[in-house]
Backbone as a printed PyTorch tensor [residue, N CA C, xyz], in Angstrom:
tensor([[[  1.8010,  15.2880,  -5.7120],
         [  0.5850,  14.5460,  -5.4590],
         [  0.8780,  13.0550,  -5.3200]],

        [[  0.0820,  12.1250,  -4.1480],
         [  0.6040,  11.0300,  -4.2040],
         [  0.0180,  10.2350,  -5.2450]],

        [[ -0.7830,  10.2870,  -5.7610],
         [ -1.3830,   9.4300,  -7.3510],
         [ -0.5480,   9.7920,  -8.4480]],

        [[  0.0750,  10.7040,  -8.6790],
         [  1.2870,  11.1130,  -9.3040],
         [  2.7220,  10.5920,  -8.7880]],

        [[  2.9580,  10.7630,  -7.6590],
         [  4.1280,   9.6860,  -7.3230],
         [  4.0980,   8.2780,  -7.7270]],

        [[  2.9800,   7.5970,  -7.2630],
         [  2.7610,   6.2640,  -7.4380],
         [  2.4060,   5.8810,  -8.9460]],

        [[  1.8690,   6.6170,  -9.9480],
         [  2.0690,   6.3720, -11.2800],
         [  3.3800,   5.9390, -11.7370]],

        [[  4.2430,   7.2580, -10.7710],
         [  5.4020,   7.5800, -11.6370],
         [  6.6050,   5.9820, -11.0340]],

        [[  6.2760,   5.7460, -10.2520],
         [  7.2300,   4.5840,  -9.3330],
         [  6.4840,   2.9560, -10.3570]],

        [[  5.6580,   2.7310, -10.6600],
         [  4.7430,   1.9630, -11.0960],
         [  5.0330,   2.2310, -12.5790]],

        [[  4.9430,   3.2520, -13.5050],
         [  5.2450,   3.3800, -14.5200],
         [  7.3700,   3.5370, -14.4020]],

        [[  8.2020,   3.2930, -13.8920],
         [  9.6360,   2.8110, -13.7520],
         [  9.4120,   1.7130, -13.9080]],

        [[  8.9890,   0.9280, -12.9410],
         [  8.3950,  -0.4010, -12.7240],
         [  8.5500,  -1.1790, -14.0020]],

        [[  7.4390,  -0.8700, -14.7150],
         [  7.1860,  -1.4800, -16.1010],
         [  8.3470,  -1.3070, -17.0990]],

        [[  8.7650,   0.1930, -17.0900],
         [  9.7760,   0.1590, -18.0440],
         [ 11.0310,  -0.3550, -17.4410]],

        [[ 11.3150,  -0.9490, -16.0620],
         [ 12.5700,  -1.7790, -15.9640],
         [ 12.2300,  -3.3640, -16.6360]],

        [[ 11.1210,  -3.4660, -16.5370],
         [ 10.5450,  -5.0790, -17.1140],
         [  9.9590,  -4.9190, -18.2900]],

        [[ 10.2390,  -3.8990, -19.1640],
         [ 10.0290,  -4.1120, -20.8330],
         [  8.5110,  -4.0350, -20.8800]],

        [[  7.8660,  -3.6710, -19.9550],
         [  6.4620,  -3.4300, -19.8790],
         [  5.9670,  -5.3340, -20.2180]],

        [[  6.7340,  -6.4360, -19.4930],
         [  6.0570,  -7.2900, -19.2130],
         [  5.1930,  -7.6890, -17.4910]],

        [[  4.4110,  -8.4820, -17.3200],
         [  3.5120,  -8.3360, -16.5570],
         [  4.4370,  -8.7200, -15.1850]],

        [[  4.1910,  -8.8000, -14.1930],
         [  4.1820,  -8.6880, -13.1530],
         [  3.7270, -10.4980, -13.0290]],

        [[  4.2740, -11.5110, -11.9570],
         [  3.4450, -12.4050, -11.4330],
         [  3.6360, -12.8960, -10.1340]],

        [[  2.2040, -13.6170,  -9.7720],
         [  2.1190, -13.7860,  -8.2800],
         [  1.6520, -15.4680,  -8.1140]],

        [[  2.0610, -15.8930,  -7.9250],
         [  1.2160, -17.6470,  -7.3600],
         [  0.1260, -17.6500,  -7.1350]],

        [[ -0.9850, -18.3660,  -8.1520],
         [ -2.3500, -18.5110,  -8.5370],
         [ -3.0730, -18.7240,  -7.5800]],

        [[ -4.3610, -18.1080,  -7.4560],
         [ -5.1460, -18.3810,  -6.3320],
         [ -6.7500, -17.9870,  -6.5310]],

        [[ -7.3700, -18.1940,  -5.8320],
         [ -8.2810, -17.8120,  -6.3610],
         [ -9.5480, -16.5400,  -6.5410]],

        [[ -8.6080, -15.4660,  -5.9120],
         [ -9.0650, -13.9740,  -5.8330],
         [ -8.6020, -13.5080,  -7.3930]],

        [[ -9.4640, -13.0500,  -8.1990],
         [ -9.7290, -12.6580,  -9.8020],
         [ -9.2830, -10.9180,  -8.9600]],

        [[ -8.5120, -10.4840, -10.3670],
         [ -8.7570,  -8.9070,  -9.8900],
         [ -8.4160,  -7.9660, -11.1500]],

        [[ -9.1190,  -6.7510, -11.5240],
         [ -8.9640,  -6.2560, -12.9150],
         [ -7.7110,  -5.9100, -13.1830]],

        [[ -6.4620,  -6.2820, -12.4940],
         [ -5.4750,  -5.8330, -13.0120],
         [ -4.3520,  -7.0680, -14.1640]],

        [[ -5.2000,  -8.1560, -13.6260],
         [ -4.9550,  -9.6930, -14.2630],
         [ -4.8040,  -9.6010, -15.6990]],

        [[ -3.5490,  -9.7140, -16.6060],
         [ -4.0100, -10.0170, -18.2220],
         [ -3.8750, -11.4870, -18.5440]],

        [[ -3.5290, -12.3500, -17.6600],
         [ -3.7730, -13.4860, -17.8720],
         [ -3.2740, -14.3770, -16.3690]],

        [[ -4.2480, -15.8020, -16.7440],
         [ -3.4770, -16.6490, -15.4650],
         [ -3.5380, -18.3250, -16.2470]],

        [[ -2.6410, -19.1720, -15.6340],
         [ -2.1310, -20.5080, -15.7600],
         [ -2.2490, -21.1740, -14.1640]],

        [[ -2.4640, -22.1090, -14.3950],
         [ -2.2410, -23.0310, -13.3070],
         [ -1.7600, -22.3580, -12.0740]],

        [[ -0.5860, -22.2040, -12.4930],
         [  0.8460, -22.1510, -11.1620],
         [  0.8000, -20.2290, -11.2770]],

        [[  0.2250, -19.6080, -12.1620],
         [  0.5650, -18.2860, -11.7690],
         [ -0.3450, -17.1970, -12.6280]],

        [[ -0.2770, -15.8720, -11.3560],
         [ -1.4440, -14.8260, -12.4770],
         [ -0.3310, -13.8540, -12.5630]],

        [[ -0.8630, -13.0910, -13.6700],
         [  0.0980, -12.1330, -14.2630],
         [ -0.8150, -10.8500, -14.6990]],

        [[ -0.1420,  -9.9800, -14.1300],
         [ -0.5450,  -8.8420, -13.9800],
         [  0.0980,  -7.5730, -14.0640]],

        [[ -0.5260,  -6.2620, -14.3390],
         [ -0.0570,  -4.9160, -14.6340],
         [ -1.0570,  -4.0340, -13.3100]],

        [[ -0.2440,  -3.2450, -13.1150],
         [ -1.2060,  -2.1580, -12.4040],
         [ -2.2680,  -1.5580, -13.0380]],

        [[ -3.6020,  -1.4190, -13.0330],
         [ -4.3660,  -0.2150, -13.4910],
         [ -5.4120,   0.8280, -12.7720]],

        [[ -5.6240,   1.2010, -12.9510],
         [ -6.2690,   2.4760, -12.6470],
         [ -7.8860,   2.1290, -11.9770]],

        [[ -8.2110,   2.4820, -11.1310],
         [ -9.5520,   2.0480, -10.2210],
         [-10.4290,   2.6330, -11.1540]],

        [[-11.1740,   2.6880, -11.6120],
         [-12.6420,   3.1110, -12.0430],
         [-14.0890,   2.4680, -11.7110]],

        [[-14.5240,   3.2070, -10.9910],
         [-14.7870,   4.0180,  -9.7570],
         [-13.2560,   3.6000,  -8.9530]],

        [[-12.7290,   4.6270,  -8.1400],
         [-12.3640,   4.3730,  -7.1570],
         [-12.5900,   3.9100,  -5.8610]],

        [[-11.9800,   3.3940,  -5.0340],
         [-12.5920,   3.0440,  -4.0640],
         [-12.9370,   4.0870,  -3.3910]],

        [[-14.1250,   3.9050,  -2.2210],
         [-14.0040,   5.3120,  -1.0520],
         [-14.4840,   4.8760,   0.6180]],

        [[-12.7540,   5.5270,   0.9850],
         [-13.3430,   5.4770,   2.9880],
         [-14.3350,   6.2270,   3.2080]],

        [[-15.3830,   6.6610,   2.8850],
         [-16.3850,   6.9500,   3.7480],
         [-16.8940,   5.7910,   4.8220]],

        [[-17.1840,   4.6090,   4.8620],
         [-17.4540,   3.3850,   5.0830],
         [-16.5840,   3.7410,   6.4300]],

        [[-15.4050,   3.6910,   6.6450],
         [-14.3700,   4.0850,   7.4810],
         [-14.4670,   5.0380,   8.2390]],

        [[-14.4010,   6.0140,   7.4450],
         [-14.5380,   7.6910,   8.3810],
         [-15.7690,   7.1270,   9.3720]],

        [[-17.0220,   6.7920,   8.8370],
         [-18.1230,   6.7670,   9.5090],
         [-17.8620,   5.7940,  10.7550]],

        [[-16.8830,   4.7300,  10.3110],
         [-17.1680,   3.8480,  11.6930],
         [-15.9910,   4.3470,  12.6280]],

        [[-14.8840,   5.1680,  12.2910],
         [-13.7890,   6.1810,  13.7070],
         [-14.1480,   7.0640,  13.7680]],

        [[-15.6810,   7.5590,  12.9500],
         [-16.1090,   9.3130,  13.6010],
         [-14.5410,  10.2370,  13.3060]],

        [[-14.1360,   9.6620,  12.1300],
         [-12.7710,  10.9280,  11.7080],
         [-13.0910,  11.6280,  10.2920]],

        [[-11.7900,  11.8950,   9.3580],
         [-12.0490,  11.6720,   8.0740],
         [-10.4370,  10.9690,   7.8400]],

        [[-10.2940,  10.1850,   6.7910],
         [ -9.1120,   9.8270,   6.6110],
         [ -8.3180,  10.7210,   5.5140]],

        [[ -6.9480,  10.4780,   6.2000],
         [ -6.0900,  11.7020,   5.2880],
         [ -6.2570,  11.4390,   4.0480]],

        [[ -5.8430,  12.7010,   2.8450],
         [ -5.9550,  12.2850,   1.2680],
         [ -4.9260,  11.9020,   1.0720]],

        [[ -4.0610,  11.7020,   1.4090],
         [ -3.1010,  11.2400,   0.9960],
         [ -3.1620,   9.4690,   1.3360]],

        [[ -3.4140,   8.9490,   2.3190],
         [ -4.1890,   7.6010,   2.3530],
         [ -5.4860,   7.2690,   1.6780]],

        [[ -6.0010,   7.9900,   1.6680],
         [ -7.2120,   7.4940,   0.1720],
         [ -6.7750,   7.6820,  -0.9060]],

        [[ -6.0580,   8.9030,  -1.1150],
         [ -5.4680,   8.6970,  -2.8270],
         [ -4.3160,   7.4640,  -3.0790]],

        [[ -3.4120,   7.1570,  -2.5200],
         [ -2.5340,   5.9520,  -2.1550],
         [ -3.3170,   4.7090,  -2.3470]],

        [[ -4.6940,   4.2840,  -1.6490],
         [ -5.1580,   3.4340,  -1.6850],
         [ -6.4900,   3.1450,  -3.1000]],

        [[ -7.0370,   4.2950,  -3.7120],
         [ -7.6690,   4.2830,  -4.5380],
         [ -7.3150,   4.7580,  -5.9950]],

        [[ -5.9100,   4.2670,  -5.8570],
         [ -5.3390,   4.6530,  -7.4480],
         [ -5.6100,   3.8710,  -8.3740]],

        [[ -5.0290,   2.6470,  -7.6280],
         [ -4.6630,   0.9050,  -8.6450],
         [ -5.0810,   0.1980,  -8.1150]],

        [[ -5.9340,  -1.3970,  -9.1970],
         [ -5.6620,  -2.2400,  -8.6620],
         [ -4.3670,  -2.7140,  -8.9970]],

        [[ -3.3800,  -3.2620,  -7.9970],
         [ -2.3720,  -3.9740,  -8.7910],
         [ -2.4020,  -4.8920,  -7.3300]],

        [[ -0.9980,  -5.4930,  -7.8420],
         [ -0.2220,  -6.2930,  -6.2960],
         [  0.6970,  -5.5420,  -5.5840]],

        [[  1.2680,  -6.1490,  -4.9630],
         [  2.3060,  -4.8930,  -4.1200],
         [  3.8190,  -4.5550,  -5.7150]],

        [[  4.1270,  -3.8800,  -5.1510],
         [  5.0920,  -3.0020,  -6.1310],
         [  6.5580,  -2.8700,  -5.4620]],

        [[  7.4130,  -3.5460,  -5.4550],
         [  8.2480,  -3.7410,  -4.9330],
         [  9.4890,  -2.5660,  -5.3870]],

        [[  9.8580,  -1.8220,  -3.8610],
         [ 11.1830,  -0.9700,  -4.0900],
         [ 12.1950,  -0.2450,  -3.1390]],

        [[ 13.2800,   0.3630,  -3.4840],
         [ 14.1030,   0.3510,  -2.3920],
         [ 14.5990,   1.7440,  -2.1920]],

        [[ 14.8110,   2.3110,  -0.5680],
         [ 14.7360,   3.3830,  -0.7020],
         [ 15.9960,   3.6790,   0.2630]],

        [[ 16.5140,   5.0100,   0.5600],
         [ 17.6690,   5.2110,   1.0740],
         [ 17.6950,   4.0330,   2.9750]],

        [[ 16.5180,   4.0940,   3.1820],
         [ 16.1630,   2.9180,   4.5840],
         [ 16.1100,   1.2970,   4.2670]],

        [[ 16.1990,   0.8910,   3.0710],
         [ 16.1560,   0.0130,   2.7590],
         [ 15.1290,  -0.6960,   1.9380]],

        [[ 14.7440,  -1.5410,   1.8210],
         [ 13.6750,  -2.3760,   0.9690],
         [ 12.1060,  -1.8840,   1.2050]],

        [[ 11.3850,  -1.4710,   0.1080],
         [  9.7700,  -1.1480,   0.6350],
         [  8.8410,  -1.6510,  -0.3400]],

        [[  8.1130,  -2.4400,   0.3740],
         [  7.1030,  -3.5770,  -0.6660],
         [  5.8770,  -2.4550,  -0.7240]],

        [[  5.1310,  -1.7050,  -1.7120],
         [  4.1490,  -0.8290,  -1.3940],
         [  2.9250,  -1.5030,  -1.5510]],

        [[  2.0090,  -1.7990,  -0.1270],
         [  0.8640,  -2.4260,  -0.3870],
         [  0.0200,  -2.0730,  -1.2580]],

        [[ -0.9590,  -2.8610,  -2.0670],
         [ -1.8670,  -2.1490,  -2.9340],
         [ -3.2060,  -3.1140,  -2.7860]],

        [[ -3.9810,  -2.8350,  -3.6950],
         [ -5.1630,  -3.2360,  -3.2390],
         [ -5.7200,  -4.2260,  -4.6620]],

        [[ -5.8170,  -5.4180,  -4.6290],
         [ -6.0870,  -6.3900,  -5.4200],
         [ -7.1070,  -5.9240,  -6.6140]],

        [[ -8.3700,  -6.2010,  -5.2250],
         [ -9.5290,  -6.1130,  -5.9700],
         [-10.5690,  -5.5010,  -4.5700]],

        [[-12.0270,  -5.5380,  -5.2930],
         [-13.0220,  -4.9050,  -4.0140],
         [-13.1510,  -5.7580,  -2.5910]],

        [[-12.6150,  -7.0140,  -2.8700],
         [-12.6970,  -7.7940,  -1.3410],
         [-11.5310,  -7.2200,  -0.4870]],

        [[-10.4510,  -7.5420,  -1.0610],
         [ -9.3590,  -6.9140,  -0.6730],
         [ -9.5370,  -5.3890,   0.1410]],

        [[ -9.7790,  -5.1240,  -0.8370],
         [-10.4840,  -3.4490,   0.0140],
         [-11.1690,  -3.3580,   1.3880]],

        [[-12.0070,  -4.6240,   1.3250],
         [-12.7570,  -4.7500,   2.3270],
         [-12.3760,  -5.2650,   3.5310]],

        [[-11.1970,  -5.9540,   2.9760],
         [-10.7180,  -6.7470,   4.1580],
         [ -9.8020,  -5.2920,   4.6170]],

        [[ -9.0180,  -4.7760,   3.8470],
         [ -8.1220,  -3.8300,   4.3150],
         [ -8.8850,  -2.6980,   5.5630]],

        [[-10.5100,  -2.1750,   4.9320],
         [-10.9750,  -1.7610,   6.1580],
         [-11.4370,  -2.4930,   7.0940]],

        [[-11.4120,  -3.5850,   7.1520],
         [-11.7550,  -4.6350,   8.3300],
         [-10.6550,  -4.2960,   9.5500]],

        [[ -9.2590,  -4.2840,   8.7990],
         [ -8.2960,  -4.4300,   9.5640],
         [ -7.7990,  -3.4070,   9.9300]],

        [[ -8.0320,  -2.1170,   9.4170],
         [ -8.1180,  -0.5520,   9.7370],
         [ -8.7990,  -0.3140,  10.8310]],

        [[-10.1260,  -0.9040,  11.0870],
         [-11.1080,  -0.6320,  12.0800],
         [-10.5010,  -1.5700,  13.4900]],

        [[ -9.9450,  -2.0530,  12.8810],
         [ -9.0550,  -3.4190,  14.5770],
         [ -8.2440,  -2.6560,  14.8130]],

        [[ -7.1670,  -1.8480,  13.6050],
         [ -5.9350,  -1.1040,  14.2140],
         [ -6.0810,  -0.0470,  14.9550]],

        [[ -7.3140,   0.8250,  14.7350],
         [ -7.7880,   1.9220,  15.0540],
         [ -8.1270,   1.3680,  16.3130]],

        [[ -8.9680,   0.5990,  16.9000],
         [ -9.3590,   0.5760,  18.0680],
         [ -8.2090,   0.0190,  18.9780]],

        [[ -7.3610,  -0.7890,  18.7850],
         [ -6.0890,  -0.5840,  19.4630],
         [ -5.2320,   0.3470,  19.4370]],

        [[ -5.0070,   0.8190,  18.0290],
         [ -4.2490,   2.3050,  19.1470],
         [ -5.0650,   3.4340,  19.8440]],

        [[ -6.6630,   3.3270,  19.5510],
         [ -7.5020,   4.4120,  20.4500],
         [ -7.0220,   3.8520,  22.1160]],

        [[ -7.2900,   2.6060,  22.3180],
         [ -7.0500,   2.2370,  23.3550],
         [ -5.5890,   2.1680,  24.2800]],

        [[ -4.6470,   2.2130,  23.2570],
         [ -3.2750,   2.6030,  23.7850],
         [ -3.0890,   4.0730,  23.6620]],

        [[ -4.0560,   5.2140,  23.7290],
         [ -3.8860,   6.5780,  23.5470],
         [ -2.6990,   6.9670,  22.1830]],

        [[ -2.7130,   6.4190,  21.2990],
         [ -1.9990,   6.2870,  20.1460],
         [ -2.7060,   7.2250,  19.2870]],

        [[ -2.4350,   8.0880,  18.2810],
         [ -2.6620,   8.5720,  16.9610],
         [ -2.9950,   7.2810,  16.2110]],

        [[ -3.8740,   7.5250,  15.1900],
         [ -4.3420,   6.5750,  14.5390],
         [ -3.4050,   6.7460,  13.0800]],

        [[ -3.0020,   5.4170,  12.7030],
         [ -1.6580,   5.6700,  11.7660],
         [ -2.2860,   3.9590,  10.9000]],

        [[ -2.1650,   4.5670,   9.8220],
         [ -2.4890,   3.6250,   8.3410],
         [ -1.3340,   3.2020,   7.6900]],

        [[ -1.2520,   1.8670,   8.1840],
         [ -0.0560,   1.3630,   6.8460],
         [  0.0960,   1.0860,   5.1660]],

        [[  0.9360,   1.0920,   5.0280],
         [  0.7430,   1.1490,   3.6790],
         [  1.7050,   0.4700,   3.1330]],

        [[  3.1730,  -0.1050,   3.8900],
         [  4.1820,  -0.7960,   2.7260],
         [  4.6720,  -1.5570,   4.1260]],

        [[  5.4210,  -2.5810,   3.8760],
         [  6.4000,  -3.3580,   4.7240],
         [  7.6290,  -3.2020,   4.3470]],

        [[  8.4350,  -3.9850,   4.7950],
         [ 10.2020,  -3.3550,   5.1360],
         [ 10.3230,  -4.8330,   4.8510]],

        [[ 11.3470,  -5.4270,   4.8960],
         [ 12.2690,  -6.7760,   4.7280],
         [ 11.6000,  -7.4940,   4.8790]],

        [[ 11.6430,  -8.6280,   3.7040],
         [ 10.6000, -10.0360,   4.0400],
         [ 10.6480, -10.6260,   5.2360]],

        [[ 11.9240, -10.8170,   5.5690],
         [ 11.7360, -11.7020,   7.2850],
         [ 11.3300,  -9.9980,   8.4910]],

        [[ 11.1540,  -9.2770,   8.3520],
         [ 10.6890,  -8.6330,   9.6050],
         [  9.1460,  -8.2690,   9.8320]],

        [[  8.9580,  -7.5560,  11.0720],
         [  7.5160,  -7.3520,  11.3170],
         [  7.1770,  -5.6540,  11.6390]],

        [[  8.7250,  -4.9580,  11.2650],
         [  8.7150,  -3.4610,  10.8630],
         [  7.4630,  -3.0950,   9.0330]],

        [[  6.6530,  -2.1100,   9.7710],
         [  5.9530,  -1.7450,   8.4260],
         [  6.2290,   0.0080,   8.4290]],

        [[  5.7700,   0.6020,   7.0340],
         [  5.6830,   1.9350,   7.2910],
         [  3.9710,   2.0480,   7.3820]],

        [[  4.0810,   3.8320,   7.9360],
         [  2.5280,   4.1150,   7.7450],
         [  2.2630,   5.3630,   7.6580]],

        [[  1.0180,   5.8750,   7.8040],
         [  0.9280,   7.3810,   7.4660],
         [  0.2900,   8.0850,   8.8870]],

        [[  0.3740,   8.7510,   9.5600],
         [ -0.7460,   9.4080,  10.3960],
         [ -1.3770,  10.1780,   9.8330]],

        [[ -2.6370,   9.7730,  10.5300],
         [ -4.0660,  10.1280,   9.9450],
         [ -4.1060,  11.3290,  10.0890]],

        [[ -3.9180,  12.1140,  10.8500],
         [ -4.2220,  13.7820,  11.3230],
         [ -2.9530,  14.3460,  10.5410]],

        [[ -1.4880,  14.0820,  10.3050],
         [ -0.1940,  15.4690,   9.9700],
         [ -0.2170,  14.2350,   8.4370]],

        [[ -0.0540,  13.2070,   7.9240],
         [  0.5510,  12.7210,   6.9390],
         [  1.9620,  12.5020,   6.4950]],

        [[  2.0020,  12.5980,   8.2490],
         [  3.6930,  12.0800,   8.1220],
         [  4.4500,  10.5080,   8.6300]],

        [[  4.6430,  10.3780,   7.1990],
         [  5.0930,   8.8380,   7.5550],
         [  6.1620,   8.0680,   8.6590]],

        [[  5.9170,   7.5990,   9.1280],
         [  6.0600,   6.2730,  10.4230],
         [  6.8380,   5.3970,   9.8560]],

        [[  8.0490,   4.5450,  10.6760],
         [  8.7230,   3.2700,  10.7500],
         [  7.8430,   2.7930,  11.9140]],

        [[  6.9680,   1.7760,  11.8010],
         [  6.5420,   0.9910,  12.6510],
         [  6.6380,  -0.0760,  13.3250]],

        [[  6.2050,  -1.1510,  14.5280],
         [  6.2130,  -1.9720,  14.8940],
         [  5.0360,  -2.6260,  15.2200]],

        [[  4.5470,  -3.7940,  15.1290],
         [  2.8930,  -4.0280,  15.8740],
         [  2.9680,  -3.8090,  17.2330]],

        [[  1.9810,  -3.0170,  17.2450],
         [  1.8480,  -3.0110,  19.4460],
         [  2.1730,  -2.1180,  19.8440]],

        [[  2.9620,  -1.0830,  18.9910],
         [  3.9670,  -0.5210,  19.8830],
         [  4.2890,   1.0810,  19.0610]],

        [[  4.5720,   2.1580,  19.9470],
         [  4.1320,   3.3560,  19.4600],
         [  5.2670,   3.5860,  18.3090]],

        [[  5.4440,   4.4140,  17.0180],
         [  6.2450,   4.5780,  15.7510],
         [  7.7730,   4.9300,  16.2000]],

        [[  8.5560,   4.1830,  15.8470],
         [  9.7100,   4.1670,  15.9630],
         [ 10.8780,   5.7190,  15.5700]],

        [[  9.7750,   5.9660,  14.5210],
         [ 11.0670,   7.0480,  14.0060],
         [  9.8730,   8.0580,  12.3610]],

        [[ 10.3310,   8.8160,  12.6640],
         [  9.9020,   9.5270,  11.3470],
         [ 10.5430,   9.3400,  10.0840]],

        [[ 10.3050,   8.6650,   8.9870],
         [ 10.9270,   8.4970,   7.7350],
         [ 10.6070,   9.7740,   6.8640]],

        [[  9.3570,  10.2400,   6.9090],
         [  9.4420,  11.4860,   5.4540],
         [  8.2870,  12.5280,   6.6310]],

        [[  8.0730,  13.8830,   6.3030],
         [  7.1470,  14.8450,   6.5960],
         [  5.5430,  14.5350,   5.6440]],

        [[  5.6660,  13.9510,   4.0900],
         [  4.8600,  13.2480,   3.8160],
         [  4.9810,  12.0060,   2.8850]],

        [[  3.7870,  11.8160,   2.6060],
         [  3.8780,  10.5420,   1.3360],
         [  4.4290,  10.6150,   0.2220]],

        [[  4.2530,  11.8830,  -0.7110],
         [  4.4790,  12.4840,  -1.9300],
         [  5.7520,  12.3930,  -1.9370]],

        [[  6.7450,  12.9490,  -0.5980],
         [  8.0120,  13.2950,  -0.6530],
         [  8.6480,  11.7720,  -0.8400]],

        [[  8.0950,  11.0750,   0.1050],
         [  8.3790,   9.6050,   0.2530],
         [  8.3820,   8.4970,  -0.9670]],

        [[  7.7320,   8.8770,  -1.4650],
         [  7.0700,   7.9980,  -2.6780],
         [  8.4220,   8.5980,  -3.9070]],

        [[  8.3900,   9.5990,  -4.1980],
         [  8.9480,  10.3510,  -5.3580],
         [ 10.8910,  10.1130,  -5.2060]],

        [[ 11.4050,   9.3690,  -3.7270],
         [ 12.9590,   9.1150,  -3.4460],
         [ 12.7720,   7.9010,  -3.8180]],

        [[ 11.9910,   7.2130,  -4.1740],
         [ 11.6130,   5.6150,  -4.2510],
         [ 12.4740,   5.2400,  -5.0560]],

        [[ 13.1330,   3.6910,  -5.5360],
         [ 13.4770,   3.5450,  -6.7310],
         [ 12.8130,   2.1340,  -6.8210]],

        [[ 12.1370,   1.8890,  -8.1130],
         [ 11.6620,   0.5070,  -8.4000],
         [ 12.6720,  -0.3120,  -8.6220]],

        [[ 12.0120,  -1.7200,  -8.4190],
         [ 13.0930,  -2.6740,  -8.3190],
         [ 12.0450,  -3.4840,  -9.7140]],

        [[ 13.0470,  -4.1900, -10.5150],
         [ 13.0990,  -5.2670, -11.3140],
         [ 12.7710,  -6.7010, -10.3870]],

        [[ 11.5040,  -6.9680,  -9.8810],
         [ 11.2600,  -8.2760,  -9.3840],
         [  9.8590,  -8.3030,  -8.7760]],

        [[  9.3620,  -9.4170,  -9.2200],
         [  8.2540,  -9.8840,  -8.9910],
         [  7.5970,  -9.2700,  -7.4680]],

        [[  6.3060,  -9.6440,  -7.0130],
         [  6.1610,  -9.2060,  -5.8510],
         [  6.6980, -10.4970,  -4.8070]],

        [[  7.2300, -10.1350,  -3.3260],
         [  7.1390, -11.2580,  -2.3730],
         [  5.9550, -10.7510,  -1.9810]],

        [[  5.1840, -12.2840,  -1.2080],
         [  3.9820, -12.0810,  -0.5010],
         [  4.6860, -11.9440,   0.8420]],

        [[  4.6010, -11.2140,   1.3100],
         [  4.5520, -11.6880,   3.1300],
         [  4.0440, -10.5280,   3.9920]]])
C-alpha cells in the first residue's frame, strides 16, 4: 500500500535523524506539521492529515477519477518534501504543506492536464523531482499507476517502476534537510 510505503520511508527518515525535526527557511505559510519556528527557520516532522485531503474537486473538473495510489500519496502527510535516493538516483518526494498548498497543487494539475489533453498525452501526476539542478521529475499515470521519468512538454521518457508501492518501498532515506527547488 502506498500510505504504508511512505510511512515506512518517512518513519527511516526520522530514525536516521534521532527523531529530530526536519528544517526549511522561514516563510510565511504555517502548516500542522511545524513543532516550532525562529526567525531564519521552521522545523518540522511529518504528520498524518486528519481529515485528509480529497480530489473530488479534480476528478470533477477532468471528468476522470484520479488513481488511489495518487490520492493516497498525496493525502497521507502534511510534511515538506522527504528527501531520498534510489537505484536512478536522487528523489525529493513532493508532499503537501498545508490546505493552500493543496490547492495550489490542484491548480497546477488542472494546467498539466489540459496540456497533455491537448498534446494527445495520458494524463500523468507528479509527485517527486530528480537532481536539484535538473528539470527531469517522476510521475504516476492516471489510468495503469505506473510510474514515469519525465520532462516538461514532452511525452515520459522511460518507465521507472509498474507501480508506486513497488517504487516507494526500494527507496532509501537520506539524512538531510529538504532542498527547495
Amino acid at each position: 500500500m502506498v500510505s504504508n510505503a511512505l510511512s515506512s520511508i518517512i518513519e527511516k527518515a526520522l530514525i536516521q535523524r534521532h527523531h529530530q525535526p526536519f528544517r526549511t527557511p522561514a516563510d510565511e505559510w504555517v502548516s500542522p506539521c511545524e513543532t516550532s519556528r525562529d526567525q531564519d527557520w521552521v522545523y518540522w516532522q511529518p504528520v498524518a492529515q486528519d481529515p485528509p485531503v480529497s480530489f473530488r474537486g479534480l476528478e470533477n473538473a477532468i471528468e476522470a477519477p484520479i488513481h488511489p495510489d495518487i490520492s493516497a500519496f498525496y493525502s497521507s502527510f502534511w510534511s515538506g518534501p522527504i528527501e531520498t535516493a534510489s537505484q536512478e538516483g536522487h528523489v525529493s518526494l513532493i508532499q503537501l504543506w498545508n490546505e493552500d498548498d493543496f490547492e495550489r497543487l490542484v491548480g497546477n494539475l488542472v494546467g498539466h492536464y489540459l496540456e497533455q489533453r491537448r498534446a494527445n498525452r495520458n494524463f500523468t501526476v507528479f509527485f517527486a523531482t530528480t537532481e536539484p539542478d535538473s528539470e527531469l521529475f517522476l510521475s504516476i499515470d492516471n489510468s495503469s499507476g505506473v510510474v514515469f521519468l519525465e520532462e516538461p512538454g514532452q511525452p515520459p521518457l522511460r518507465v521507472i517502476d509498474t507501480d508506486l508501492t513497488g517504487f516507494l518501498n526500494r527507496l532509501e532515506a537520506i539524512d538531510s534537510d529538504p532542498a527547495i527547488y
